[in-house]
C-alpha positions as CSV (number, residue, x, y, z in Angstrom):
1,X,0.0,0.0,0.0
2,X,3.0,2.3,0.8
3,X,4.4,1.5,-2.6
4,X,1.0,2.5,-4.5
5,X,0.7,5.8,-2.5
6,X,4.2,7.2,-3.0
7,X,3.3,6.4,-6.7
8,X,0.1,8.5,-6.6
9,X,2.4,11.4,-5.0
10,X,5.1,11.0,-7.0
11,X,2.6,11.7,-10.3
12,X,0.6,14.0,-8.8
13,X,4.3,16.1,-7.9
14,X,5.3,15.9,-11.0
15,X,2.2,17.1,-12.5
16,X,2.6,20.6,-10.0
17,X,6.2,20.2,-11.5
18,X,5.0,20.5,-15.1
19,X,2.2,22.9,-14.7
20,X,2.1,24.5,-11.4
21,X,5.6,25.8,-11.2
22,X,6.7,28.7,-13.1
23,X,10.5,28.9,-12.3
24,X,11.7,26.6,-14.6
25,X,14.9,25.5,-12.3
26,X,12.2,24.6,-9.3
27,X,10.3,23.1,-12.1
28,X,13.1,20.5,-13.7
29,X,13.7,19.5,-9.7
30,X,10.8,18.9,-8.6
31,X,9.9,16.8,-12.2
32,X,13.3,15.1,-11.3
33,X,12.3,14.4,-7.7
34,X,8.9,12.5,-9.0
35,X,10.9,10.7,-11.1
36,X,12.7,9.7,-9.2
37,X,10.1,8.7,-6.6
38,X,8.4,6.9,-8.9
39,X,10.9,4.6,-10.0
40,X,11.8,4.0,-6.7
41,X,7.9,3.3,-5.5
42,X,7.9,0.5,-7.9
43,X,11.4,-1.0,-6.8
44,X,10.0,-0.8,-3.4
45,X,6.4,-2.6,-4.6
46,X,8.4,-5.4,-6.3
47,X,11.0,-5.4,-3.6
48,X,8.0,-6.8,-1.2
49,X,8.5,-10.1,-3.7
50,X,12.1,-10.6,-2.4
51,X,12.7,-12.2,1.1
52,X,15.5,-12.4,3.9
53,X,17.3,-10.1,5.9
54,X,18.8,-7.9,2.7
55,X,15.7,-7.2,1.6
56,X,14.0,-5.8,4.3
57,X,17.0,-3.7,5.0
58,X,16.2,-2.9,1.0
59,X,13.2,-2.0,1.6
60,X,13.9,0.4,4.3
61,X,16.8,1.9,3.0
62,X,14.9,2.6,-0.7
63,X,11.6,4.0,1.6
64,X,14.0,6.1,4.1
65,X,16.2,7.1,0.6
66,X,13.2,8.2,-1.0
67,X,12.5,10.3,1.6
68,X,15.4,12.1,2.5
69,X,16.5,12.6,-1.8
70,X,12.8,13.7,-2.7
71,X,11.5,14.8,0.1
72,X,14.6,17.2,0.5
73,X,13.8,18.4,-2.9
74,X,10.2,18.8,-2.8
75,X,10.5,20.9,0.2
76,X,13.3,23.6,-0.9
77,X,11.5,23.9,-4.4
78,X,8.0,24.0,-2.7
79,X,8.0,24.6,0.3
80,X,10.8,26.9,0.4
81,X,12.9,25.5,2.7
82,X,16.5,25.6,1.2
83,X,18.2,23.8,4.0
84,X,16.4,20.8,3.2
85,X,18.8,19.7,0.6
86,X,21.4,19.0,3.4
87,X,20.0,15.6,3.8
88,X,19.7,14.9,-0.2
89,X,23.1,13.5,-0.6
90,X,22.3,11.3,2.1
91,X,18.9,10.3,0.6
92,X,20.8,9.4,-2.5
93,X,23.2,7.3,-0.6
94,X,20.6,5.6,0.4
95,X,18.9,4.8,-2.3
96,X,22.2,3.3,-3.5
97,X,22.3,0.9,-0.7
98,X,18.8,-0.2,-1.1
99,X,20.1,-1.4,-4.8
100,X,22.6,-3.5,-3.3
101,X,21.1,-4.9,-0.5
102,X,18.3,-5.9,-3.2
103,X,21.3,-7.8,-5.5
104,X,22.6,-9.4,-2.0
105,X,19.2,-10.3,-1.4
106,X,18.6,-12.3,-5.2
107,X,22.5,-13.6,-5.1
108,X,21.3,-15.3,-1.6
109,X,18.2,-16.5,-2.8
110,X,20.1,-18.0,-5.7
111,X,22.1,-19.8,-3.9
């Protein structure tokens, strides 16, 4: 269910992105933000198919990554709050881990 509704927000954000938001630099973040998102609500939605240890630390590491990247995003380009991005870089780091704990998690199950 989490998976689904960080879909619906990511296309509904993107949608503000693309037609709410005048200043096209706020714009192409925000639209880069719900892309982002949205990719990474599906990982998460299929990641619910894996099992073991790596990947429910996937899981939690591509919903915490998500976030930290987008949510840090969404609120310096809508919210206004520039201090946000701070936490982005670690957002994206996590996001990175949640892709290898989700390889860990299929080269254990394939073994």
């Amino acid at each position: 269910m989490l998976a689904s509704l960080l879909g619906l927000t990511a296309v509904a954000l993107g949608a503000i992105a693309a037609h709410a938001l005048a200043d096209p630099v706020a714009s192409a973040a925000v639209e880069r933000a719900s892309t982002y998102q949205l990719i990474h609500a599906v990982v998460l939605w299929l990641a619910t198919l894996c099992t073991g240890w790596a990947a429910r630390c996937a899981r939690w590491a591509l919903l915490a990554g998500m976030l930290l990247f987008c949510g840090a995003i969404y609120a310096k380009y809508l919210l206004f709050f520039g201090q946000a991005v701070a936490v982005a870089p670690t957002g994206g780091t996590l996001l990175m881990i949640g892709w290898l704990l989700l390889a860990i998690s299929q080269l254990r199950d394939q073994n």
